[in-house]
C-alpha positions as CSV (number, residue, x, y, z in Angstrom):
1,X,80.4,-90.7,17.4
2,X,80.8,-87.4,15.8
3,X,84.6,-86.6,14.7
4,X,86.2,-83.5,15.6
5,X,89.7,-82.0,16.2
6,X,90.7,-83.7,19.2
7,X,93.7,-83.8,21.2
8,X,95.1,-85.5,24.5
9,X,95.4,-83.2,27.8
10,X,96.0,-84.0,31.2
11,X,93.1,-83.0,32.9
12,X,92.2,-84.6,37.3
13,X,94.8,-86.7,37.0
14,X,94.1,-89.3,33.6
15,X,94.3,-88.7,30.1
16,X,90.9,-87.1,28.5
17,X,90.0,-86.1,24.9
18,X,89.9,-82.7,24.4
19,X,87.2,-81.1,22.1
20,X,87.6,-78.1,20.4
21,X,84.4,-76.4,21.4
22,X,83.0,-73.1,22.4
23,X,82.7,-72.5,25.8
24,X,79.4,-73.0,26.8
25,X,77.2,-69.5,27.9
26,X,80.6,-68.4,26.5
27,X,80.1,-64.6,27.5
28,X,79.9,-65.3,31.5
29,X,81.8,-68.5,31.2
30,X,84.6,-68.6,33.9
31,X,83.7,-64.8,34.6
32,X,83.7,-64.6,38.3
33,X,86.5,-65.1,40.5
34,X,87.1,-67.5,43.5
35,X,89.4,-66.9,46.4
36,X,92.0,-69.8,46.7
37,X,92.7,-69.1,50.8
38,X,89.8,-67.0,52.1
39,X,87.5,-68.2,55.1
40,X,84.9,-71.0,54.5
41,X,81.4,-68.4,54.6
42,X,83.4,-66.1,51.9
43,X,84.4,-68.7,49.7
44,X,80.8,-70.1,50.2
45,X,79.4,-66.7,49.1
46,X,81.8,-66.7,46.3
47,X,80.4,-70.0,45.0
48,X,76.8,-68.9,46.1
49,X,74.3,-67.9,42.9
50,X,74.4,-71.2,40.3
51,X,72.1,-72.5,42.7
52,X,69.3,-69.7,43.1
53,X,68.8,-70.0,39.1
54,X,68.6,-73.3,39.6
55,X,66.2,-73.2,42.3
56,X,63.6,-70.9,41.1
57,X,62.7,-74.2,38.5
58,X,61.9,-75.8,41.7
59,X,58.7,-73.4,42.5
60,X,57.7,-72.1,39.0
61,X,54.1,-71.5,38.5
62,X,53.5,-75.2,37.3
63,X,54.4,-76.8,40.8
64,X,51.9,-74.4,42.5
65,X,48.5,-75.4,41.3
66,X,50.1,-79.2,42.0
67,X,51.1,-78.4,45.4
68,X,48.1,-76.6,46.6
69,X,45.8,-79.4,45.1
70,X,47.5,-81.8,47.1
71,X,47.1,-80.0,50.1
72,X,43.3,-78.5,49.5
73,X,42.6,-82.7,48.8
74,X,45.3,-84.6,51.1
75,X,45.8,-82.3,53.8
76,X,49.6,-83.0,54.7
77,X,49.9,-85.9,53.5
78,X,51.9,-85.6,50.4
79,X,54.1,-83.7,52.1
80,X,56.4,-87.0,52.4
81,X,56.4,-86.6,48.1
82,X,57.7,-83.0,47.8
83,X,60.8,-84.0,50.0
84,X,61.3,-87.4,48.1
85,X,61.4,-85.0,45.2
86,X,63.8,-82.4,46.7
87,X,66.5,-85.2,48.0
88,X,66.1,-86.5,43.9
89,X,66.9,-83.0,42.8
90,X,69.4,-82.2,45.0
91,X,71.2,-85.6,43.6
92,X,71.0,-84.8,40.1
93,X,71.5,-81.0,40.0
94,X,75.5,-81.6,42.0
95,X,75.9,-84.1,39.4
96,X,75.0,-81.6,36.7
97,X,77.6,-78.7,38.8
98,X,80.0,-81.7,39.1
99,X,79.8,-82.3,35.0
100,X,80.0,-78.8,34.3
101,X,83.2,-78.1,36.7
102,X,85.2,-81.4,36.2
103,X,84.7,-81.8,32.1
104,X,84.1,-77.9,31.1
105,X,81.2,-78.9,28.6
106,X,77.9,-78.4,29.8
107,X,75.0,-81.4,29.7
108,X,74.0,-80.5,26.1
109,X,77.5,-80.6,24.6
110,X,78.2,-83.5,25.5
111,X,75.5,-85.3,24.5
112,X,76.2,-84.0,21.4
113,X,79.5,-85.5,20.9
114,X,78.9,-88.8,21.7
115,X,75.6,-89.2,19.7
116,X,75.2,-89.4,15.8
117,X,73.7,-86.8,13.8
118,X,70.0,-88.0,13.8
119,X,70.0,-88.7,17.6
120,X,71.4,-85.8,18.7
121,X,69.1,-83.9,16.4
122,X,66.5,-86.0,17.7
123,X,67.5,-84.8,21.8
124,X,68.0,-81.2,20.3
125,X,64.0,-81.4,19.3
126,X,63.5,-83.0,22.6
127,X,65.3,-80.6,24.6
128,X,63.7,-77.4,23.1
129,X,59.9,-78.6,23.4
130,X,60.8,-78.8,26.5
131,X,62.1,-75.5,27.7
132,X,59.1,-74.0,25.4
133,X,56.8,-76.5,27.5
134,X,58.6,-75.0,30.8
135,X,58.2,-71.4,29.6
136,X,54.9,-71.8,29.0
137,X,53.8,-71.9,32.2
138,X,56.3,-69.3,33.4
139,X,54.4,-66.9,30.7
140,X,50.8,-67.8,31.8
141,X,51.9,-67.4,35.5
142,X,52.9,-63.8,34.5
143,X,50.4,-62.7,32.2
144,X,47.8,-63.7,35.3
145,X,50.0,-62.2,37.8
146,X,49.8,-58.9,35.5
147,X,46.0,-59.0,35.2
148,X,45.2,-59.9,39.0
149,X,47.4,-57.1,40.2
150,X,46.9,-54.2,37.4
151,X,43.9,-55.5,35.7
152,X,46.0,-56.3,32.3
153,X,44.2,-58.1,29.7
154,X,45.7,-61.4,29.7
155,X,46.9,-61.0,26.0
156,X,48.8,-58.4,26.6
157,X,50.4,-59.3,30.0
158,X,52.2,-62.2,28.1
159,X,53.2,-60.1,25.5
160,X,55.3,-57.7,28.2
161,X,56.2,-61.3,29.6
162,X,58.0,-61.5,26.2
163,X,60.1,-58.2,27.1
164,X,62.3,-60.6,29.7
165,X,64.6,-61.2,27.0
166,X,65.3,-57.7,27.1
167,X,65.9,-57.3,30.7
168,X,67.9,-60.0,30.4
169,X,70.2,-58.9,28.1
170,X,70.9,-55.5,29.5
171,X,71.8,-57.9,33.1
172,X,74.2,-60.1,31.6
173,X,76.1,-56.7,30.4
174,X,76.2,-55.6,34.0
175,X,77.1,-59.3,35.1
176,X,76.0,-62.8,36.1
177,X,76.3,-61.4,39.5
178,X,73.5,-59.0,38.9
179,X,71.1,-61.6,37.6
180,X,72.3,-63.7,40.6
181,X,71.1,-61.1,42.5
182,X,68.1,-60.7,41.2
183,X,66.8,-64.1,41.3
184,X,67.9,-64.1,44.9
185,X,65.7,-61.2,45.7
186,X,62.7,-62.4,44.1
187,X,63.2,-66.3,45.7
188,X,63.1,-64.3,49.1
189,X,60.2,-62.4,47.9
190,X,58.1,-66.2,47.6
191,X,59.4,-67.1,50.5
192,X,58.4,-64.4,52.7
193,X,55.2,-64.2,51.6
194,X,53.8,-67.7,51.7
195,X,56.0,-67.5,55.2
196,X,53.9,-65.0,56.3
197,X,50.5,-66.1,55.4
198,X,51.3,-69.5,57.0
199,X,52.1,-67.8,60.0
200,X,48.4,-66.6,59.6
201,X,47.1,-69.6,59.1
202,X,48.3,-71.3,62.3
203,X,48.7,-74.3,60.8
204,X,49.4,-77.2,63.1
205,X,52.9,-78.3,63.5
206,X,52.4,-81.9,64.8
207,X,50.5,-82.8,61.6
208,X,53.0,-81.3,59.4
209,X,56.0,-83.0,60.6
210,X,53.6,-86.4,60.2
211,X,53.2,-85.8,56.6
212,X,56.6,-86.0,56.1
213,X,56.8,-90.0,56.7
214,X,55.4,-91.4,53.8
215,X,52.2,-93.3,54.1
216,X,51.2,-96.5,52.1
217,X,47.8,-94.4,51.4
218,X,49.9,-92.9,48.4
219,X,50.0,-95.8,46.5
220,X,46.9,-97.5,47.8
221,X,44.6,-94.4,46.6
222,X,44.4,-94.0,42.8
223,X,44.1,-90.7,42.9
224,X,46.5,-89.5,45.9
225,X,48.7,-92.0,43.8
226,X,48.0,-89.8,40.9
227,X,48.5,-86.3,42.6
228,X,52.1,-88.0,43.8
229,X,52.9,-88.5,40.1
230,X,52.5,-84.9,39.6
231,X,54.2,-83.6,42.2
232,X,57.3,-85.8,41.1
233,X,57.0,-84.9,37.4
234,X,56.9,-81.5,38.0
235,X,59.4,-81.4,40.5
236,X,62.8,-82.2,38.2
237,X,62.5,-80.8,34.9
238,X,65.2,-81.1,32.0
239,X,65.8,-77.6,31.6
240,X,67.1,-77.4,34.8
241,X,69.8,-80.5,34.1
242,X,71.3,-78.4,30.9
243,X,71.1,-75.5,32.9
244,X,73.0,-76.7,36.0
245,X,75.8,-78.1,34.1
246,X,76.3,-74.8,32.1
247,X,76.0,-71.7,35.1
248,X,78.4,-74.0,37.6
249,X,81.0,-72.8,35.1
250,X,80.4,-69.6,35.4
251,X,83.5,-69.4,38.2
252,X,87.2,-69.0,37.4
253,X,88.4,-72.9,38.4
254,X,91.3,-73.9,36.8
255,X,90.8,-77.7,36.0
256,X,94.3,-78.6,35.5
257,X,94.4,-78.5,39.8
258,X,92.6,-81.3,41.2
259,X,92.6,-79.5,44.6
260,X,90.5,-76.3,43.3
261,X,88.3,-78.4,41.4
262,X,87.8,-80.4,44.7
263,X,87.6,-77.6,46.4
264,X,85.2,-75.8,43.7
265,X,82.9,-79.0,44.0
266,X,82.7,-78.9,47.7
267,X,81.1,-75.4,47.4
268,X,79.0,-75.8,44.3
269,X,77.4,-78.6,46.4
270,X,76.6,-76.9,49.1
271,X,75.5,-74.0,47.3
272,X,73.0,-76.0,45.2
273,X,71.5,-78.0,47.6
274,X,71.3,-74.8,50.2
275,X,68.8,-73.6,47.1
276,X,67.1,-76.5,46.6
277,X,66.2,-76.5,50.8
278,X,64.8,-72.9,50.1
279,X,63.0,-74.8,47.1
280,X,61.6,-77.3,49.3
281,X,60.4,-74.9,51.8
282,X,58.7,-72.9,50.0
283,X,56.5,-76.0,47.9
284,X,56.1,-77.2,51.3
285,X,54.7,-73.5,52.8
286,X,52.6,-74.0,49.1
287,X,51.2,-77.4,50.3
288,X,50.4,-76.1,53.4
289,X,48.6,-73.1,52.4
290,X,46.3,-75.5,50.2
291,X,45.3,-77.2,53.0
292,X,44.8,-73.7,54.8
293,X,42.5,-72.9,52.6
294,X,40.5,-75.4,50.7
295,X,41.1,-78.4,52.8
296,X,37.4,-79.5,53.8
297,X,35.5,-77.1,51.5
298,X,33.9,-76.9,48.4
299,X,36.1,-74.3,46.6
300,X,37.7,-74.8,43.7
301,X,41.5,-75.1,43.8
302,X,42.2,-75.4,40.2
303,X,42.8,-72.0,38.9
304,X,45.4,-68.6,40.3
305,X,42.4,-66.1,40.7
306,X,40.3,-68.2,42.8
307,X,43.6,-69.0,45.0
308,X,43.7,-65.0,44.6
309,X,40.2,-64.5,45.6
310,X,39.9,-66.8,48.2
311,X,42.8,-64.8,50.0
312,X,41.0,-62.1,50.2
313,X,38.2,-64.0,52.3
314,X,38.5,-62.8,55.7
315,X,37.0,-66.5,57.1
316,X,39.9,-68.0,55.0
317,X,43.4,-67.1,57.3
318,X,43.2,-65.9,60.4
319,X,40.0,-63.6,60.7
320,X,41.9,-60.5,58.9
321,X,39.8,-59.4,56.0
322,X,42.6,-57.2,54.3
323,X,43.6,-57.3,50.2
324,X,46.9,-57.4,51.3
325,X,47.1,-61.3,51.7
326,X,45.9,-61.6,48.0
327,X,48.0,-59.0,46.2
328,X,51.0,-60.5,48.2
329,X,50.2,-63.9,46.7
330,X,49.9,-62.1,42.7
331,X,53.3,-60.4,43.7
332,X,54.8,-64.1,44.7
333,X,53.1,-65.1,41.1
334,X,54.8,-63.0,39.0
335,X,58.5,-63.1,41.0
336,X,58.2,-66.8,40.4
337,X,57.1,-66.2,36.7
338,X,59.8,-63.6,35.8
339,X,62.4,-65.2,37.3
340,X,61.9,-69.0,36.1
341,X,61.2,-67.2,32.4
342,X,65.1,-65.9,32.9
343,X,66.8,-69.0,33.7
344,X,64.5,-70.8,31.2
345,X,66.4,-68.4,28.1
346,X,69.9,-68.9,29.4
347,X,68.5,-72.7,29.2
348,X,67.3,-71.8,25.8
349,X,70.7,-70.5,24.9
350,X,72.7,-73.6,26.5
351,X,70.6,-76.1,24.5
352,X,70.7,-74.6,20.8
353,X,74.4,-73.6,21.7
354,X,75.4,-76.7,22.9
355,X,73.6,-79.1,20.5
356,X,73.7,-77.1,16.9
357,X,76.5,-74.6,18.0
358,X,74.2,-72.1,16.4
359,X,76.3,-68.8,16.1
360,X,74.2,-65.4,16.1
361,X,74.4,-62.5,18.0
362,X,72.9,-63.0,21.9
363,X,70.2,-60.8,21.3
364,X,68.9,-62.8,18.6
365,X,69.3,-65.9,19.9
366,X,67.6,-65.5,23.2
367,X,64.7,-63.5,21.0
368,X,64.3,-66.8,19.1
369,X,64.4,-69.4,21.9
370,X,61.7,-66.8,23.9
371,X,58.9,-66.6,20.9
372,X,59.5,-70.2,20.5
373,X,57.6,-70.1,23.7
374,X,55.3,-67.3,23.6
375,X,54.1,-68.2,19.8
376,X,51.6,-71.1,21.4
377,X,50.8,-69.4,24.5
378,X,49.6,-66.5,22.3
379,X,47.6,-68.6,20.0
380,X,46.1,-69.7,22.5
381,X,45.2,-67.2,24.2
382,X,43.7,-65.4,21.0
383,X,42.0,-68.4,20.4
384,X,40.0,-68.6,23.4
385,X,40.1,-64.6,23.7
386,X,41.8,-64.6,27.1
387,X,40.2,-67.2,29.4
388,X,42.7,-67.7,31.8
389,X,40.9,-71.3,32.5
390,X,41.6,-73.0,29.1
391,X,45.1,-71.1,29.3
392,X,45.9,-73.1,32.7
393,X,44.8,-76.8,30.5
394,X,47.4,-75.8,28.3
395,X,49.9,-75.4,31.7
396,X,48.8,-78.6,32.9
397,X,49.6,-80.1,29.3
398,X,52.7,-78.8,29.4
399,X,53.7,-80.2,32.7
400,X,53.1,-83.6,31.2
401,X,55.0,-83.5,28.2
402,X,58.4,-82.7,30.9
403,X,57.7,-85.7,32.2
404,X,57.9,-87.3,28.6
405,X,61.1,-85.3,27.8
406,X,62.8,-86.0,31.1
407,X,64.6,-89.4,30.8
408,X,66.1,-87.7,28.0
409,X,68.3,-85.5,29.6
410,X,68.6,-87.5,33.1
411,X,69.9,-90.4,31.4
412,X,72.5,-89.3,29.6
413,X,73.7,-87.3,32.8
414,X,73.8,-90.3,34.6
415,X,75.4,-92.0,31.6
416,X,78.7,-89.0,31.6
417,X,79.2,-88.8,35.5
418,X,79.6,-92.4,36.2
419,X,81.9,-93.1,33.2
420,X,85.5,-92.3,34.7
421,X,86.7,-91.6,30.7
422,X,84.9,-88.2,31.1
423,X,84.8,-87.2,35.0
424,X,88.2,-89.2,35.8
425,X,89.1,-89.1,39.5
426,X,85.6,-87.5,40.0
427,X,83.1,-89.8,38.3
428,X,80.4,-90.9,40.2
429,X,80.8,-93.0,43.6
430,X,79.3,-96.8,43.5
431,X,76.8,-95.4,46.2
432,X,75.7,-92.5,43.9
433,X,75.4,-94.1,40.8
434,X,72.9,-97.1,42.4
435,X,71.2,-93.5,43.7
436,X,71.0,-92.1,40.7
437,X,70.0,-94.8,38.7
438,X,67.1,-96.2,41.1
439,X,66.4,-92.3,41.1
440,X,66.0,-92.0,37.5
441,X,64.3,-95.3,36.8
442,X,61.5,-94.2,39.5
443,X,61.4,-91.2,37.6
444,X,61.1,-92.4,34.3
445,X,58.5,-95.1,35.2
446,X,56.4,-92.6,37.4
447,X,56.5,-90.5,34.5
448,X,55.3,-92.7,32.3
449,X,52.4,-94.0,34.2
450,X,51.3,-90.3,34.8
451,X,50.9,-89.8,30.9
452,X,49.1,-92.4,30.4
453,X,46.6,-91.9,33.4
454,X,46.7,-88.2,31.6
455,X,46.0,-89.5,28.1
């Protein structure tokens, strides 16, 4: 275990090691105040915004080719998967808030500390291949959203991709609040606009509440079995672990009162798994609009422009031959692209602050950890001069190497909550900890079989 200055501090009730660290996303950290005695919805909107960021992982760009698949192939039938996945996320995301609030380190820092030098260099690697695997899908999402909707070259819609950074600097000097906000409005923005061409597609409502009970055709039929894998290992992604643990900190609790942290638990629950509903829905309305449209055709469902096109078909949805439906679906592209790019370089920042405790200016570091993801997608792109096709392999490579980099942060989040050393009074319930390992272990070996059916 590494050494460090340490000291002993009553913290929930026990004694705990203290470590003298930074504060993790040190500049918003503990930057927004909570009422102590104010009504239940204003405390509840008080507590309300960790969760949108964490959301928008939920229904990036890579889940949407994987969701509309399933339903152009499947029907509803996989719905059953996406809310098997959402009731997995929703269990590890409030134990990454409950981390976070209880211990004041985020998921990254204290892996850190209780690994050696090599392995927690090692999980560093790990961790950052991962967020630049996560962004890279965010970027191609974007740069396609830019050339479906202005006719952009693809090269040069991800290099204004790369500009987030910016934007997101000149946010966090208004505020977490504002970029809170902002996520919020562009969540809403997907959801009312697969909401509304559902609503258009008249979908039927008895079938869709029967693909939510799982069927034993999932595992029977190689390759619904294989779609399922997808679904699941694109669902709960690691940057969203580090993440969680760090933004839940972002509110004034003072952790030296059991009853505010309680209380500050309570709330960050619910506002997390209020998100991660939103989340659900809207991979669900994705899923649905799959089957809409490609479900006993010929068309190909593999790329964004012929999901664009295809919307445009007046035989498609509803007998309404109007652009709008397809412009609408770019716009829902590239809010989900710019605002998963966001919370992927806050990840960026929590991971090389929290493993390395790499000191530069913010600017500089969130400028590093977003080229480390735009570097590839470039080359790429150059490479094969802008085909958006052989840009989308690359997405669906990166999709599988999250599920090779996801045991590595699930684990050890599993490993922190349930020990009552770090979380005290608030470590993990017996209940939750048999959840959360049968959770993970269905993860990891789903995972696993879905790079190898890959490879």
């Amino acid at each position: 275990m590494r050494t460090l200055k340490q000291e002993k501090t009553l913290t929930n009730g026990i004694k705990l090691k203290k470590i003298t660290t930074a504060k993790s996303l040190s500049e918003v950290n503990g930057t927004i105040r909570v009422p102590r005695n104010a009504s239940f919805f204003k405390t509840l909107l008080a507590y309300t915004g960790p969760g949108i960021l964490i959301a928008v992982g939920y229904m990036d760009p890579g889940n949407w080719i994987t969701s509309i698949s399933s339903g152009s192939q499947y029907k509803y039938r996989l719905l059953s998967v996406i809310l098997i996945s959402s009731l997995i996320a929703m269990l590890l995301q409030e134990m990454c808030a409950r981390l976070g609030i209880v211990t004041g380190k985020d998921l990254a820092q204290l892996t850190r500390e209780h690994t050696s030098k090599w392995s927690g260099f090692f999980l560093w690697i790990i961790a950052e291949l991962a967020i630049m695997a996560t962004d890279i899908a965010e970027v191609i999402g974007s740069g396609i959203a830019l050339k479906l909707l202005f006719k952009i070259p693809l090269i040069a819609g991800i290099l204004i991709t790369t500009a987030d950074v910016l934007l997101l600097l000149f946010l966090l000097k208004l505020g977490f609040r504002k970029i809170e906000a902002i996520i919020a409005v562009l969540v809403i923005t997907i959801l009312g606009v697969f909401s509304y061409e559902v609503l258009l597609a008249g979908p039927n409502v008895a079938e869709i509440f029967k693909g939510y009970v799982p069927s034993e055709q999932i595992v029977l039929n190689n390759s619904m079995l294989y779609l399922t894998l997808g679904i699941v290992g694109a669902t709960v992604m690691p940057h969203d672990l580090y993440l969680g643990s760090s933004i839940s900190q972002t509110r004034a609790v003072d952790r030296h009162d059991p009853q505010m942290v309680a209380k500050a638990l309570r709330f960050s629950k619910l506002d997390s798994n209020i998100q991660l509903v939103v989340a659900f829905i809207v991979n669900s309305l994705l899923l649905i609009l799959g089957a809409a449209l490609f479900y006993g055709t010929t068309s190909k469902t593999g790329q964004f422009a012929d999901l664009f096109y295809s919307l445009d078909n007046s035989k498609i949805i509803g007998g309404i031959a109007s652009p709008l439906l397809s412009i609408l679906f770019a716009i829902a592209l590239l809010a989900s692209g710019q605002s998963s790019t966001i919370t992927g370089t806050l990840a960026g920042q929590v991971v090389m602050e929290g493993f390395i405790h790499l000191k530069v200016s913010p600017w500089l570091q969130r400028l590093v950890t977003r080229l480390f993801s735009v570097i590839p997608v470039l080359i790429f792109a150059i490479y094969y001069q802008g085909n958006e096709v052989e840009l989308e392999k690359l997405l669906t490579f990166s999709q599988v190497f999250l599920s090779i980099a996801l045991p590595f942060a699930a684990i050890p989040l599993v490993i922190f909550t349930s020990s009552t050393k770090i979380m005290g009074r608030f470590a993990n319930r017996n209940l939750t900890n048999i959840l959360a390992w049968l959770a993970t272990l269905v993860l990891v070996v789903l995972n696993v079989y879905l790079i190898f059916s890959t490879l």
